[in-house]
MARZA-638384 format. One record per residue (C-alpha): residue in three letters; x, y, z. Coordinates in steps of 0.5 Angstrom, whole numbers, plus 500, padded with zeros to 3 digits. Layout:
<pts>
gugu,u,v,w
ala,X,Y,Z
...
</pts>
This chain:
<pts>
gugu,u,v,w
unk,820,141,682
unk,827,141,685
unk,828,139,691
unk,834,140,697
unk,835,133,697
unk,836,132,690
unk,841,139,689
unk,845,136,695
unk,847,130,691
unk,849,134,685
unk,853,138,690
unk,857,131,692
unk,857,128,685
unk,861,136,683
unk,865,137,689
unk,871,137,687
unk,869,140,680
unk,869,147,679
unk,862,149,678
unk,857,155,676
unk,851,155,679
unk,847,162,678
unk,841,163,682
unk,836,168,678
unk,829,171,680
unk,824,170,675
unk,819,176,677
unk,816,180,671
unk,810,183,673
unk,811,189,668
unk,812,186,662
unk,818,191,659
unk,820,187,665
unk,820,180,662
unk,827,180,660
unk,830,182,666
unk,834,175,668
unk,839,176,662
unk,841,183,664
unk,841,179,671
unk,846,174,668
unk,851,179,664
unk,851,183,671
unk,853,176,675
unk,858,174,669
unk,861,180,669
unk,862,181,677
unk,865,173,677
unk,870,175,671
unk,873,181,675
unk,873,177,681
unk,877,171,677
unk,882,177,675
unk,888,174,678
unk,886,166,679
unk,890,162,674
unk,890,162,666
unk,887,155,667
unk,881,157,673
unk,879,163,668
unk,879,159,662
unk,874,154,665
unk,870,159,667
unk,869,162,661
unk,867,154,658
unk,862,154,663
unk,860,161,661
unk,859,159,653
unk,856,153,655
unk,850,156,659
unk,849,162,654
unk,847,157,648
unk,843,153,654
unk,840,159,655
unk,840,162,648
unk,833,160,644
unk,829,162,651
unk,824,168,649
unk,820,173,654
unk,820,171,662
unk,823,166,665
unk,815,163,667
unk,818,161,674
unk,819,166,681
unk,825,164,681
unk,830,159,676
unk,837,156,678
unk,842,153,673
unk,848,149,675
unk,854,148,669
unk,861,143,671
unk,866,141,666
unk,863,146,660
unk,855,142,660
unk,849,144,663
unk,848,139,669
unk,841,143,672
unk,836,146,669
unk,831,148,674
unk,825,152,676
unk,824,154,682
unk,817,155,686
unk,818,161,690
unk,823,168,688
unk,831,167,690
unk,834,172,690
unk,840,173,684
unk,846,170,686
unk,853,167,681
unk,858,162,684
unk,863,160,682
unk,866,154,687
unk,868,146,687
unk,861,144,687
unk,855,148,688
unk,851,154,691
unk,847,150,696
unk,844,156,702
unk,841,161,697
unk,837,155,694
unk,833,155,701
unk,830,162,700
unk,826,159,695
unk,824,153,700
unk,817,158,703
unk,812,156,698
unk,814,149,698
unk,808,144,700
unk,803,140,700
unk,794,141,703
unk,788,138,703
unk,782,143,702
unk,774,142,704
unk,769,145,700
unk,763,145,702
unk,755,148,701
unk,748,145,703
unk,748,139,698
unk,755,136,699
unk,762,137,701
unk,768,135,695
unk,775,133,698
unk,780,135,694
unk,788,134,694
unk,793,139,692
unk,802,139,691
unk,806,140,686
unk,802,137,680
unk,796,141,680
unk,789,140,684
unk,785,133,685
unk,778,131,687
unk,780,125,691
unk,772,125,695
unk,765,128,695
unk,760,127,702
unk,753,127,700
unk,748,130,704
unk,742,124,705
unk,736,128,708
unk,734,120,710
unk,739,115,711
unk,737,108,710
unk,740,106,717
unk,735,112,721
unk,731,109,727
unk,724,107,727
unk,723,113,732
unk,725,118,726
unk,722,114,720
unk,715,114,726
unk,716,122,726
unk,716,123,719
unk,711,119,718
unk,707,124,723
unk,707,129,718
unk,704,128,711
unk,706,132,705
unk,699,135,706
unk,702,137,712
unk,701,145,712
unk,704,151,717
unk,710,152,722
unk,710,145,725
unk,711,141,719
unk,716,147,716
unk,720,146,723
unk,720,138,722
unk,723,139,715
unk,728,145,717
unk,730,139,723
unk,731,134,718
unk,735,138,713
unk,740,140,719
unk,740,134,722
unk,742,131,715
unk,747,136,714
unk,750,135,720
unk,750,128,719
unk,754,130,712
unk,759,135,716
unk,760,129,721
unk,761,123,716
unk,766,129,712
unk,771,130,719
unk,772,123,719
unk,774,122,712
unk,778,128,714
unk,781,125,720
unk,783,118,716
unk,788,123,711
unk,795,124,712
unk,794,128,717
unk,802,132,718
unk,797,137,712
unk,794,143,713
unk,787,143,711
unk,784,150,708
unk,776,150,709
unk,771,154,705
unk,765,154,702
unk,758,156,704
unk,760,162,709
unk,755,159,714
unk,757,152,713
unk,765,153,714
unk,765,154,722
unk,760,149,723
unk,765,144,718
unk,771,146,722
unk,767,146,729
unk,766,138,726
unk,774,137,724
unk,775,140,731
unk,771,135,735
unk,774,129,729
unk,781,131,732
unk,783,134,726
unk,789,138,729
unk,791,143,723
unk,785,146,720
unk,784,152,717
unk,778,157,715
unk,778,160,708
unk,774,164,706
unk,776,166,700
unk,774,160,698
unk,767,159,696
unk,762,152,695
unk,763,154,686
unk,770,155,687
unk,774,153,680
unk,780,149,681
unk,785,155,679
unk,782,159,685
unk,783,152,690
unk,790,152,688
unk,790,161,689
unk,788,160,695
unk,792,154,697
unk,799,158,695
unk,797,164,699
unk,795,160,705
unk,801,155,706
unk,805,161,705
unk,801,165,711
unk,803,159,715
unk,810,159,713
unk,810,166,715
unk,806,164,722
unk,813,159,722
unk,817,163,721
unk,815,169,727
unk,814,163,732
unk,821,160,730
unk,825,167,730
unk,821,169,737
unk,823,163,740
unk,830,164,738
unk,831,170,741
unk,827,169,747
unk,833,163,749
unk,839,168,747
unk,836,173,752
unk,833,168,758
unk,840,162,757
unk,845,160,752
unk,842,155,749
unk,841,159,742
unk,846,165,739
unk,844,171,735
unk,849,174,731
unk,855,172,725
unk,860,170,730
unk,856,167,735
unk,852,163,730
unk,859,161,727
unk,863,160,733
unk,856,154,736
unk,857,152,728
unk,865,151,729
unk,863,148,736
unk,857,142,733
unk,853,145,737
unk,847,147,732
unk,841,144,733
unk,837,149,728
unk,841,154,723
unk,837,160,722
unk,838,166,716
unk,834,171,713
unk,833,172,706
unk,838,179,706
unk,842,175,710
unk,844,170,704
unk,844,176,698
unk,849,180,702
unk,853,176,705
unk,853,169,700
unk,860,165,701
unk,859,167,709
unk,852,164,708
unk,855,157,704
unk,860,156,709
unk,854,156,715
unk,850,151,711
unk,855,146,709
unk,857,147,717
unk,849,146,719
unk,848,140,714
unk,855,136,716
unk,852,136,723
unk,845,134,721
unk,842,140,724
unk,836,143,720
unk,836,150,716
unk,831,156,715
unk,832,161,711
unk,827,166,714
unk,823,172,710
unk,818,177,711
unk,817,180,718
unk,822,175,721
unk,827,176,717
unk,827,183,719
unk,826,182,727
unk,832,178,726
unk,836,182,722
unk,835,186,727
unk,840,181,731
unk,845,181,724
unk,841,176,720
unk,844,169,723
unk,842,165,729
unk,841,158,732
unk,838,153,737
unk,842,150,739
unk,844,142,742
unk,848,145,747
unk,851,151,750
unk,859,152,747
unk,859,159,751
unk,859,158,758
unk,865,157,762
unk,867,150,764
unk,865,149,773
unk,872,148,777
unk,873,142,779
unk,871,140,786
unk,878,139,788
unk,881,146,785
unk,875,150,788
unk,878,147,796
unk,885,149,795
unk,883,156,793
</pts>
């Protein structure tokens, strides 16, 4: 998959080119809907010619090479776009990028001196890279999972007597024959089967703990063996761990990479909210964020951005306000989001545009001692 990095170093090998970039969402769950990007496309075509109506004969012949040069791309391509989200980039009548996204976008043309960058950042949110634990009675398998599929990378077992056990352990089974009949031979057994899979869980945290640990880990398994695992991991300190239910201890690997997606996208939600709650928090109680177009712009034009913030309506409705932020952000090393879901609707609720900033660009300058005694 695409990421931000690459497509910005296209933008900087284009930006004196005119481009077409053309972001499309590729969703069709009803399959009369499968072809619904090519009529996306003839609306986007059409709504940039209207609006070159009056540019240069040069600039609209250009644009219309672009065109032809993407439709016969994109002319032998049948049925769904078999991705969310899908972005095409064209410069000087050639195809320069072809690329599925991992997450929807929503339907954007742009025609500019190099391309489109902000309404890339929409499709960011399913973006990302787990470990999963799948646990039962017997084993625990590791597993690994990113954009190339799902990898069983470890399996820790369960040894019901470990060779390096103490003499005492070794005297107390010995206590008890397998002629041994009643409660306390079934207690000791029940005691060893739990001392062995404490054993494993312990030896499983660890391995854990070893992994790269900035990835989220997503437990399942048998239901009552995945709090004990995360009770393990905790005390590893293993510090992102997540329950997952859905996932049981015979779970294929199309249901791990299911439930990966839906859990990585639950904590970008989760993000999300913290990020546009804090933000909102600092415009209320200091200046150090800004809520709205026009302060937002005004922190941009004054550097003082630390994060950028947009919601996803923001970025459909007002597309060249939004590449001007995000251009503005990246010149000065400040990070972008582009929320969705719940945030973007809180902060829509404050324009659809904010910050955290470096420094407040809003209050007045103190007076000068010297000015302050002569008053």
């Amino acid at each position: 998959m695409l990421n931000f990095s690459e497509l910005v170093a296209l933008d900087g090998e284009l930006r004196n080119t005119p481009t077409l970039t053309l972001y499309l969402d590729g969703r069709s769950d009803n399959p009369a809907w499968r072809t619904a990007w090519r009529r996306s496309l003839k609306q986007e075509e059409g709504r940039l010619r209207r609006a070159l109506v009056d540019a240069p004969h040069e600039e609209r012949e250009a644009f219309a090479r672009n065109i032809e040069a993407l439709e016969a791309h994109l002319s032998h391509r049948r049925g769904a776009l078999d991705a969310p989200g899908w972005l095409g980039v064209v410069a000087d009548g050639r195809v320069r990028l072809d690329a599925a996204l991992r997450a929807v976008t929503p339907t954007i043309g742009s025609w500019r001196t190099g391309v489109a960058l902000a309404p890339y950042l929409c499709a960011a949110e399913a973006a990302g890279r787990a470990w999963v634990v799948v646990a039962d009675s017997r084993a625990a398998r590791i597993f690994h999972c990113d954009d190339d599929g799902v990898r069983r990378i470890d399996t820790v077992r369960t040894i019901a007597h470990p060779d390096h056990d103490d003499a005492a352990s070794s005297a107390r089974r010995a206590t008890f024959h397998q002629g041994t009949r009643g409660g306390v031979g079934r207690d000791v057994a029940e005691r060893e089967r739990r001392e062995a899979r404490s054993r494993m869980l312990r030896t499983l945290a660890a391995h854990v703990r070893a992994l790269t640990p900035v990835l989220p880990v997503f437990v399942g398994g048998t239901p009552q063996l995945i709090g004990e695992a995360m009770a393990a991991m905790a005390a590893e300190g293993v510090k992102l761990a997540v329950e997952t239910p859905a996932l049981g201890a015979r779970a294929r690997v199309s249901e791990i990479a299911r439930a990966v997606h839906e859990g990585l996208v639950q904590l970008r939600r989760a993000e999300e909210q913290d990020l546009v709650a804090e933000l909102l928090r600092r415009f209320a109680d200091d200046d150090l964020a800004a809520a709205g177009a026009a302060t937002t712009g005004r922190a941009l034009d004054d550097r003082a951005v630390h994060t950028l913030v947009l919601s996803t309506s923001f970025v459909a409705l007002q597309p060249d306000v939004a590449e001007i932020f995000v251009r503005s952000a990246i010149a000065q090393d400040a990070k972008v989001d582009v929320v969705s879901g719940d945030a973007a609707r809180t902060l829509e609720e404050s324009g659809g545009a904010g910050a955290l900033l470096r420094f407040s660009p809003f209050r007045s300058a103190p007076e000068p001692e010297a000015a302050l005694a002569t008053v």
